[in-house]
N, C-alpha and C positions, 0 to 999 in steps of 0.2 A: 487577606482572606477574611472574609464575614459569615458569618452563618446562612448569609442567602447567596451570597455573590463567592467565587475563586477566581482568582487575576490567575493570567498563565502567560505564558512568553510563546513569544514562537521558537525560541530555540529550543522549550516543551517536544516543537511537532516531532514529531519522527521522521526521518528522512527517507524513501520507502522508491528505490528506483528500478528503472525497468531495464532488461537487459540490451543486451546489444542485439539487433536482430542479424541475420544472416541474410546476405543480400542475393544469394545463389538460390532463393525457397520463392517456391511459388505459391499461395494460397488456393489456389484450382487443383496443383497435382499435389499437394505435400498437405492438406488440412491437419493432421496431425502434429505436425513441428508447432504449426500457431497455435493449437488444442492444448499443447503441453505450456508454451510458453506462456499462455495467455494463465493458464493452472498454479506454473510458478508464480506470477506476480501476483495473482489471487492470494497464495498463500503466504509470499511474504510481507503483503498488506493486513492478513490476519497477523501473524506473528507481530507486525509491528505496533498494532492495538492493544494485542496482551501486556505488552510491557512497557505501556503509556498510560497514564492517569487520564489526561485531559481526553484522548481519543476515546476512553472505556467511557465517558461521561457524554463525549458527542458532541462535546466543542468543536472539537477541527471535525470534517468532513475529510475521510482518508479513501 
């Protein structure tokens, strides 16, 4: 670390994955199920920037 530069690893990133989907959902009759799921992985990409240095800085692209 330098005053203008911060080295960071990628084991820094955070690991940040999506669920399993349900293979029984249709996105024509069910828009909802993807509405919600699509809301959870929104928000566990949030959560995973708060408590990352490198990602609050906008190194990694999450």
């Amino acid at each position: 670390m330098t005053e203008e530069n911060i080295l960071f690893l990628m084991m820094d990133m955070p690991i940040v994955r999506k669920g399993q989907m349900a293979l029984n959902k249709n996105p024509f009759f069910e828009p909802d199920y993807f509405e919600n799921r699509a809301r959870r992985h929104r928000y566990n990409r949030k959560k995973a920037m708060c408590f990352n240095r490198a990602a609050q800085i906008g190194y990694y692209a999450l």
